[in-house]
C-alpha positions as CSV (number, residue, x, y, z in Angstrom):
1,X,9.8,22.5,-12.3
2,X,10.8,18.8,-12.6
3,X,8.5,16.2,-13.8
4,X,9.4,12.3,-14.1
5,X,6.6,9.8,-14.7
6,X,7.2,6.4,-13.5
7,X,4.6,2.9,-14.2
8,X,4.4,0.6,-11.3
9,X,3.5,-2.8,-11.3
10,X,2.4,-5.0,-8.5
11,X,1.5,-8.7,-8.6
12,X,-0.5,-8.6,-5.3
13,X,-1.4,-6.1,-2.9
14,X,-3.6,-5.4,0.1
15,X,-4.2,-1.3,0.8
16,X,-5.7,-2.2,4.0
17,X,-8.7,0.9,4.9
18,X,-8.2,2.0,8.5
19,X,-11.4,1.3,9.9
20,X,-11.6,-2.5,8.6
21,X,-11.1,-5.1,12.0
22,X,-12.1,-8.7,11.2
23,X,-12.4,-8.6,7.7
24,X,-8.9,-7.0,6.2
25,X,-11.1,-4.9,3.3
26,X,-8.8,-3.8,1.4
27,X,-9.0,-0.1,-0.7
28,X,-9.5,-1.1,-4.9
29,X,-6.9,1.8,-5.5
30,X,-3.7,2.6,-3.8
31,X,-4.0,5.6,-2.1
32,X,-2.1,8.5,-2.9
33,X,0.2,8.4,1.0
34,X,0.6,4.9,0.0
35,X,2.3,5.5,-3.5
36,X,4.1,9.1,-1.7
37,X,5.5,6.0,1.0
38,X,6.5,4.1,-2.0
39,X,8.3,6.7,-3.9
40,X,10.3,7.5,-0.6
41,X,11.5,4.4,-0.1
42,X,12.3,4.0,-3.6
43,X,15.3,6.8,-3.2
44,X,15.9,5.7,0.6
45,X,14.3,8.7,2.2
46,X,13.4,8.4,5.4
47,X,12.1,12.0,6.3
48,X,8.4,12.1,5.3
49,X,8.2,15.7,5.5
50,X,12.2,16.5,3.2
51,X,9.5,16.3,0.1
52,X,6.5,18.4,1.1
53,X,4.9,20.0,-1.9
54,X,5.6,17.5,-4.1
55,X,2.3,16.7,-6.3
56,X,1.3,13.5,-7.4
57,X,-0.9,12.1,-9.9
58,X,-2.0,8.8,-10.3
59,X,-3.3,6.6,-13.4
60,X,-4.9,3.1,-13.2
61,X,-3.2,1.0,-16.3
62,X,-5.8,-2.2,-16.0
63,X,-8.6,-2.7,-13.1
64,X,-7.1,-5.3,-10.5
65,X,-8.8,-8.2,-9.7
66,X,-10.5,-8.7,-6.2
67,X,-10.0,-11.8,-4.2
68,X,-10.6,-12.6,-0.4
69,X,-8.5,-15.3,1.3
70,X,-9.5,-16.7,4.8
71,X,-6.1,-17.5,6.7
72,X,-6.0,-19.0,10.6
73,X,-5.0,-16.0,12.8
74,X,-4.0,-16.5,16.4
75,X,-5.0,-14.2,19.4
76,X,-3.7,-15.6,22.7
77,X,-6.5,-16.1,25.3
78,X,-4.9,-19.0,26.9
79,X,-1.9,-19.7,27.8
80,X,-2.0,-23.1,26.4
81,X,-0.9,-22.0,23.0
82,X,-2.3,-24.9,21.0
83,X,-5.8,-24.0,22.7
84,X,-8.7,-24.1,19.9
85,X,-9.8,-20.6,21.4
86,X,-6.8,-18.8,20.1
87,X,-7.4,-19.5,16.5
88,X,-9.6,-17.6,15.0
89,X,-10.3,-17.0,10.7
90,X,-9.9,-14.0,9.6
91,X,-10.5,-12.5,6.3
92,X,-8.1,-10.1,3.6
93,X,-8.9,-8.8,0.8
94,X,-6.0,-8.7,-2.1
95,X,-5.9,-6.9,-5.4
96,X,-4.0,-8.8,-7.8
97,X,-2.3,-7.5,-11.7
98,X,-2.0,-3.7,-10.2
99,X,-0.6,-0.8,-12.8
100,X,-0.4,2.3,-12.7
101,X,1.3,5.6,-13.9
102,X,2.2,7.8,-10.9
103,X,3.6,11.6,-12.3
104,X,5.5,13.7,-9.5
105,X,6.2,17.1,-9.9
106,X,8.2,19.5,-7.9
107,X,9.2,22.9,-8.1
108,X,12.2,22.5,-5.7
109,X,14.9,22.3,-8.2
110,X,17.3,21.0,-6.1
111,X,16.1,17.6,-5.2
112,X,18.1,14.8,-6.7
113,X,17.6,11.0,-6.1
114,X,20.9,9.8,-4.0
């Protein structure tokens, strides 16, 4: 069994929840596919599935701070593309100051970082 512990730090983020349209609302933890995504592209794996049965666990360091920016998004309704109509605001949520402590453990001996 193999443990390694790693602390992550990100200045800003936006875990965006499926379901959110307009308003970008954004999850106030990153969820734990996110981090296993993170920790694959770390070593450069692209199989998703090559680590199956790896467990993770995941530690807020500080509570991030919420923020919601309004940005000018464009949808193209006309063809004129400087057309009022296209723009639309739209709304994300960002977490800013994220740590954490992510532990992964495996019981596949033989996996090695490349």
């Amino acid at each position: 069994m193999t443990t390694i512990a790693l602390k992550v730090e990100v200045p800003i983020a936006c875990f965006r929840q499926s379901r959110a349209r307009e308003y970008a609302e954004t999850y106030s933890v990153p969820p734990p596919s996110t981090v296993y995504g993170m920790l694959l592209s770390i070593i450069g794996e692209t199989d998703r599935y090559k680590h199956c049965g790896t467990q993770l666990a995941i530690a807020l360091l500080s509570k991030p701070e919420k923020s919601i920016v309004i940005r000018t998004f464009r949808r193209f309704k006309t063809k004129d593309i400087h057309n009022p109509k296209n723009a639309k605001p739209d709304y994300q949520g960002l977490l800013t100051n994220i740590e954490f402590v992510v532990w992964v453990k495996t019981d596949k001996a033989k996996l090695t970082l490349p």
